[in-house]
matplotlib code that plots the C-alpha trace (Angstrom):
import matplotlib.pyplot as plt

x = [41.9, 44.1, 47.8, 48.5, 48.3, 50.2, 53.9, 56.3, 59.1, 61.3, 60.2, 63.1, 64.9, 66.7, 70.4, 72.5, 75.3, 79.1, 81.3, 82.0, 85.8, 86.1, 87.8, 86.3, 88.1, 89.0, 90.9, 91.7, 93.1, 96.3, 98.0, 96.3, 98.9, 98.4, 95.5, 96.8, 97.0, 93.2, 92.7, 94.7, 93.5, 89.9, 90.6, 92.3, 95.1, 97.8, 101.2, 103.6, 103.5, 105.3, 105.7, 106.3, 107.6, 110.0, 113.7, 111.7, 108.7, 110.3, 111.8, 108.9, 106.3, 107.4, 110.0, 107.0, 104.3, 106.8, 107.8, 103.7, 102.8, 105.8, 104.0, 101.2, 103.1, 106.6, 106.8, 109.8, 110.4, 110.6, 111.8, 110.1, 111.5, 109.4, 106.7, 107.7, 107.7, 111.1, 110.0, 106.7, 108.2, 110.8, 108.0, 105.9, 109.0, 109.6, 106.0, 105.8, 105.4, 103.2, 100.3, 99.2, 101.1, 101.2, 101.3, 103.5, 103.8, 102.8, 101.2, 104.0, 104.6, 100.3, 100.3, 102.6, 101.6, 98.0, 99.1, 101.5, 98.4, 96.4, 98.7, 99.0, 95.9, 96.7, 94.7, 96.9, 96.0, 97.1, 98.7, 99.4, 101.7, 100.4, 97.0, 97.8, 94.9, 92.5, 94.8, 95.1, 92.0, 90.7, 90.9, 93.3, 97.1, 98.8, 102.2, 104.8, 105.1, 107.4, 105.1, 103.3, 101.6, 98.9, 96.0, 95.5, 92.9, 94.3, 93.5, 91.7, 92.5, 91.3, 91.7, 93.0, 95.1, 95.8, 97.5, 96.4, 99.4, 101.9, 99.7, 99.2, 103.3, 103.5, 104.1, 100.7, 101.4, 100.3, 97.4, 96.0, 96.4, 94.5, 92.1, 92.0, 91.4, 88.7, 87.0, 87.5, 84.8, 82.6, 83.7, 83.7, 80.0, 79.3, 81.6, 80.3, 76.4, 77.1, 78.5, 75.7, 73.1, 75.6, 76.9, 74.1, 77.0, 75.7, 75.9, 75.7, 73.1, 74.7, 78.1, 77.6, 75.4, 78.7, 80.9, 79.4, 78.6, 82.3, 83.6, 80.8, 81.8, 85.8, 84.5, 82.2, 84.9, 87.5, 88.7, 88.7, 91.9, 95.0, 98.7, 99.7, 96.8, 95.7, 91.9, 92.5, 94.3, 91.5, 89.0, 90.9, 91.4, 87.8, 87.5, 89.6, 88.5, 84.4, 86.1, 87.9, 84.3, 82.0, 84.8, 84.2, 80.6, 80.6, 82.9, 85.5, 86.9, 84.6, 83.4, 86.5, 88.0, 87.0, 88.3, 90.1, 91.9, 92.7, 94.4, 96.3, 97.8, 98.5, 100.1, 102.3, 103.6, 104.2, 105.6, 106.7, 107.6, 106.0, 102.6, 101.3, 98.3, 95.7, 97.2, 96.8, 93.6, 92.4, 93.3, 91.5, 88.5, 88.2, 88.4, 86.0, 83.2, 83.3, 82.9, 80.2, 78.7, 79.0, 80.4, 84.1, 85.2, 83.6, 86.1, 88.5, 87.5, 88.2, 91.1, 92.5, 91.7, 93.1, 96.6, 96.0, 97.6, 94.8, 97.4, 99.7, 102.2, 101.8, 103.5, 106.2, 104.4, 104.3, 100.3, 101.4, 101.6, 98.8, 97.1, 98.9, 97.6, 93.9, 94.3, 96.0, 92.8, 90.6, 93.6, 93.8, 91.6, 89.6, 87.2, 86.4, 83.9, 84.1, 83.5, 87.0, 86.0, 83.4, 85.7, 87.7, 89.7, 93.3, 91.8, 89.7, 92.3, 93.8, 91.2, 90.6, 94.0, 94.1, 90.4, 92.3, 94.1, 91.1, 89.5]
y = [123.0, 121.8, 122.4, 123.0, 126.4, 127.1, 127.7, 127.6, 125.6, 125.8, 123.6, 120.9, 120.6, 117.4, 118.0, 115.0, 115.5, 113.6, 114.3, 111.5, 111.3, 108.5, 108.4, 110.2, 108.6, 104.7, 103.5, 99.6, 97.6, 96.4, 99.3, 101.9, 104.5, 106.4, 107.6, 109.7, 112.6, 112.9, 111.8, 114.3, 117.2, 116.0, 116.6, 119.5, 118.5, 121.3, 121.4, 119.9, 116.6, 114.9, 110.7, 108.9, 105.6, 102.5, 101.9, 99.3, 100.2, 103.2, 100.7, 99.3, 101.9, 104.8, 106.1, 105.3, 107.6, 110.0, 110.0, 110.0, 113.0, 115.2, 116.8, 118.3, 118.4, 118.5, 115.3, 114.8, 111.7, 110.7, 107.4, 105.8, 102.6, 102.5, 103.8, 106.1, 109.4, 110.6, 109.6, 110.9, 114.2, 114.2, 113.6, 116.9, 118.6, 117.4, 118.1, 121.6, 123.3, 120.5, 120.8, 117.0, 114.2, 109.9, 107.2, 104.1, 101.0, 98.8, 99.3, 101.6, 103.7, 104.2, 105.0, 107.4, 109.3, 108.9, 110.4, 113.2, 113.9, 114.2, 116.2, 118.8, 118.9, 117.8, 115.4, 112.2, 109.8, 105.9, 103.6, 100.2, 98.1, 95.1, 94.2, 92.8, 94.7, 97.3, 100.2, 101.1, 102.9, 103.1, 106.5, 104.5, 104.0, 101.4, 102.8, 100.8, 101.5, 100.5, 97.0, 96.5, 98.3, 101.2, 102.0, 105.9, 108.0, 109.3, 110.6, 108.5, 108.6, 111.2, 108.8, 105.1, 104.1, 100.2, 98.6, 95.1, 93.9, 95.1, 93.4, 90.5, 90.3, 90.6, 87.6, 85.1, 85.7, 89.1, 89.1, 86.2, 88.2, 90.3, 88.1, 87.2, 90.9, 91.6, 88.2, 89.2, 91.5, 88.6, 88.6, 92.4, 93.0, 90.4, 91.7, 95.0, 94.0, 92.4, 95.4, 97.5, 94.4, 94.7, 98.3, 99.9, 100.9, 102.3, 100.7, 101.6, 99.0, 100.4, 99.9, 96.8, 95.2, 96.7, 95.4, 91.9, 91.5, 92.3, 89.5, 87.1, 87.6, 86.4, 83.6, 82.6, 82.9, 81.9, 79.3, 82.4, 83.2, 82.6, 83.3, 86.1, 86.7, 89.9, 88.6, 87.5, 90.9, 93.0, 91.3, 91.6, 95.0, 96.0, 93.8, 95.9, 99.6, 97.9, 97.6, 100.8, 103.1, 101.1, 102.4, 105.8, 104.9, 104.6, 106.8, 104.2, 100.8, 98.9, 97.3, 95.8, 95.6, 93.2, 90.9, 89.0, 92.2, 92.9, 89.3, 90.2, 93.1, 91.5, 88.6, 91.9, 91.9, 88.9, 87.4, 90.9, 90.7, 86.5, 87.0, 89.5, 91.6, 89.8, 86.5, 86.9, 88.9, 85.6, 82.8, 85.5, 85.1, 81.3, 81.7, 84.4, 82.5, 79.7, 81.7, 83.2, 80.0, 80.9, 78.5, 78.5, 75.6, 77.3, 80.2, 78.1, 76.3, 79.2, 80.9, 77.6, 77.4, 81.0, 80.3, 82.0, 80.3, 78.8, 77.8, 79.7, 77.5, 78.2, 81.5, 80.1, 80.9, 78.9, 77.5, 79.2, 82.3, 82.2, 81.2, 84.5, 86.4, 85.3, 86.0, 89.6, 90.6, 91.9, 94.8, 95.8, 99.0, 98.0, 100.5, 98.2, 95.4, 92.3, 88.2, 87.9, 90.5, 87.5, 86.3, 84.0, 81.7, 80.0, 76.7, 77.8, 80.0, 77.0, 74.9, 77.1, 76.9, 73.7, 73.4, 75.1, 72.3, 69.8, 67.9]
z = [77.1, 74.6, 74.9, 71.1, 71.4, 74.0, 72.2, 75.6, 74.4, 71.6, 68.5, 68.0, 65.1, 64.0, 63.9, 64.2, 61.3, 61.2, 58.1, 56.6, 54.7, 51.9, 48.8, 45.6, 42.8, 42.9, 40.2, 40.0, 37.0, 34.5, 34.3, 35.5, 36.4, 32.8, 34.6, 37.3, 35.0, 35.0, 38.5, 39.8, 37.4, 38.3, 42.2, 41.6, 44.1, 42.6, 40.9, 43.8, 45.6, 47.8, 46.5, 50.1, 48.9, 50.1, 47.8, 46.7, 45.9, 44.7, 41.8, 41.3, 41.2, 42.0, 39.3, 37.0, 38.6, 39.3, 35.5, 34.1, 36.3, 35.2, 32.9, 34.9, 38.7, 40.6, 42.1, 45.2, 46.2, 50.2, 51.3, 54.3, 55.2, 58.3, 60.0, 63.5, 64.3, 63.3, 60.0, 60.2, 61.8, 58.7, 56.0, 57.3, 57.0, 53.5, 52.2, 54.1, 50.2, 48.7, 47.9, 47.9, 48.9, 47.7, 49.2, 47.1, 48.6, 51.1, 54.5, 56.8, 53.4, 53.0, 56.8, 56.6, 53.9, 55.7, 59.6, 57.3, 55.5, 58.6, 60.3, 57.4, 56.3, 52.6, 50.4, 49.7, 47.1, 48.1, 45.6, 46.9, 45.8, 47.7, 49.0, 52.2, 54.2, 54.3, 55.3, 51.4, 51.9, 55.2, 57.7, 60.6, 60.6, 62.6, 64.2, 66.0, 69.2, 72.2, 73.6, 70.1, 67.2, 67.9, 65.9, 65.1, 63.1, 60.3, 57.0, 54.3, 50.8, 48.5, 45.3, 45.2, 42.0, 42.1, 39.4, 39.7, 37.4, 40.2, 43.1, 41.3, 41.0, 44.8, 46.9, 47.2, 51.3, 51.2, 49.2, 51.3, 54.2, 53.0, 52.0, 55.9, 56.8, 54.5, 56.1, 59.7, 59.3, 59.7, 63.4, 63.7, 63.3, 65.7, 68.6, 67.4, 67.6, 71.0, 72.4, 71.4, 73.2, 76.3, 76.6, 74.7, 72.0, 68.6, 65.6, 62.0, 60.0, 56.8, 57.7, 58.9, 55.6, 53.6, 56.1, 55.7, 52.0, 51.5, 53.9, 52.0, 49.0, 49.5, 51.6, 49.0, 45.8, 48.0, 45.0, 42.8, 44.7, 43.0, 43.0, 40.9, 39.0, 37.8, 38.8, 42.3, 42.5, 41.1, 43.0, 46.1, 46.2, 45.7, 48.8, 50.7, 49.5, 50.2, 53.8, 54.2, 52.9, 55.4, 58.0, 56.8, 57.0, 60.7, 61.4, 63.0, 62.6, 64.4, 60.9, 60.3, 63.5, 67.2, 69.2, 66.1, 65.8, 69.3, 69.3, 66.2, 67.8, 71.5, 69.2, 67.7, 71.8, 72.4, 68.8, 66.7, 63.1, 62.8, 61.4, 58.6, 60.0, 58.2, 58.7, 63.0, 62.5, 60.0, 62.8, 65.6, 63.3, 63.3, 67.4, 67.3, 64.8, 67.4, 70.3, 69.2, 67.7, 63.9, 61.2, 62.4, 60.3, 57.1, 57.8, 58.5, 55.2, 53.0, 54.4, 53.4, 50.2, 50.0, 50.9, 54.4, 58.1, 59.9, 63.4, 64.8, 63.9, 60.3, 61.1, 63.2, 67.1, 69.9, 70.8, 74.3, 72.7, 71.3, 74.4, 76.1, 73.3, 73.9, 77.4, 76.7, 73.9, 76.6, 77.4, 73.8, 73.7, 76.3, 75.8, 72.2, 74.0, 71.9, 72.5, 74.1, 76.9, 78.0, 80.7, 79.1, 81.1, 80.8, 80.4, 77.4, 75.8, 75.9, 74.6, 71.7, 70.5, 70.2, 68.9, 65.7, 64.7, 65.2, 61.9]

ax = plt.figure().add_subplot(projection="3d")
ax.plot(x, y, z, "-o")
ax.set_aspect("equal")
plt.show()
């Protein structure tokens, strides 16, 4: 007797769902501002918003948004000089009664304007100042901490304005940092695909194709990358918003983020304020491309040719820091499994340190 008529259990019904957050307008080009009029009339964000910027940044971009969008919104102004949670607590305060906040300025000011956001509830739009990494439009916020920096959800950006003339006027250093953040992905799908051969972790194939073709193209134009120009800028930039929506795609970092990253952030211990984000994450990535057998020197290659450190004593570190660091990776978010939670050994930290300075 066929079992087909029998109708005992309940017919299953497919209903995996995740929301996924990323940003809904992106704006990038010479001067670009003018259009924040639109963009915010198009999101219907409201009529108050509070601008989190720097004194600097405030100079430099702020005054000028805050001066375009008069006409439509009240805009108050709120200085964040750094990222921690008196200031955080003091921003959420200060954007009680708004009904949308910004974001002007370089990594802490985007962050902050990104955990406020979160914490409130309110759509934020981010307008960098600097392209120095993948924060300007990404759903994760990096907070000092006592014993280093610590990586947090936040809240993504509902709209990204970036006005390439601005970030093209920024100092070479940071845009070739993020350069070398956009090309640590390279490294972050691998640790991320061995994790999921080793500890059966899931993986998104979507994320990761965006993830990649994003780190190939900079590696492959890497000579396209020049000091303060409006190209390099613009190019850059879409990098880094590519990197932040296959984030959202997978609902976490691990597109952008391994072991390379987990080195950056134990170098953040051991050597604070010496090496940008993207510059430790770019000489984790040369590491990381040898350890797992990939073209290390072709990395290597192009974050040269970008302006980027490739040792750590381009940023001023000792090599037995770096070793430390190495060492230290597998205790960053240990519940991230990447190529440095292998069981490496002094003797081949060390080894691999000094493998960076090799011809």
């Amino acid at each position: 007797m066929s079992a087909d008529a029998i109708k005992l259990l309940k017919e299953k019904v497919f209903d995996k769902s995740r929301w996924m957050q990323m940003p809904r307008d992106v704006v990038i080009g010479h001067d670009v501002f003018g259009q924040l009029p639109a963009v915010c009339e198009d999101l219907k964000l409201g009529k108050t918003a509070l601008m989190i910027s720097g004194k600097s940044t405030m100079g430099l971009a702020g005054n000028r948004v805050k001066e375009i969008l008069a006409k439509i919104c009240d805009v108050t102004p709120f200085f964040a000089e750094e990222i921690s949670l008196p200031v955080i607590k003091a921003a959420e305060k200060a954007a009680a009664d708004a009904d949308f906040l910004m974001g002007v300025g370089g990594g802490r000011v985007i962050d902050t304007a990104k955990i406020v956001s979160y914490n409130l509830d309110r759509p934020f739009i981010s307008i960098p100042t600097a392209a120095s990494h993948d924060g300007i439009a990404s759903a994760r916020a990096s907070v000092s901490l006592e014993g280093g920096h610590s990586s947090l959800e936040a809240q993504p950006p509902m709209a990204i304005v970036a006005d390439t003339g601005i970030i093209a006027a920024a100092p070479h250093r940071l845009l070739a940092a993020g350069c070398a953040d956009v090309i640590s992905n390279y490294t972050a799908i691998l640790d991320w695909e061995l994790a999921s051969r080793v500890k059966g972790e899931p993986v998104s194939e979507y994320a990761i194709a965006l993830s990649k073709m994003t780190a190939e193209i900079l590696v492959k134009n890497a000579d396209l990358i020049k000091p303060h120009q409006e190209q390099s800028a613009w190019f850059v930039t879409k990098a880094l918003v590519s990197s932040g929506v296959a984030m959202s795609i997978a609902g976490s970092s691990r597109p952008a983020s391994g072991g390379e990253h987990k080195f950056s952030h134990a170098l953040d211990r051991l050597a604070p304020g010496k090496a940008l984000h993207g510059e430790s994450c770019g000489i984790g990535t040369i590491i990381s491309m040898y350890l797992h057998g990939g073209d290390w020197k072709g990395i290597r290659a192009s974050l040269r040719s970008i302006g980027a450190p490739v040792t750590p004593a381009e940023v001023g570190i000792d090599d037995a820091i770096a070793v430390e660091a190495l060492l230290m990776a597998k205790d960053i978010r240990p519940e991230r499994f990447t190529i440095f939670d292998m069981g490496l050994t002094r003797e081949s930290a060390e080894s691999l340190v000094q493998m960076l300075y090799s011809e």
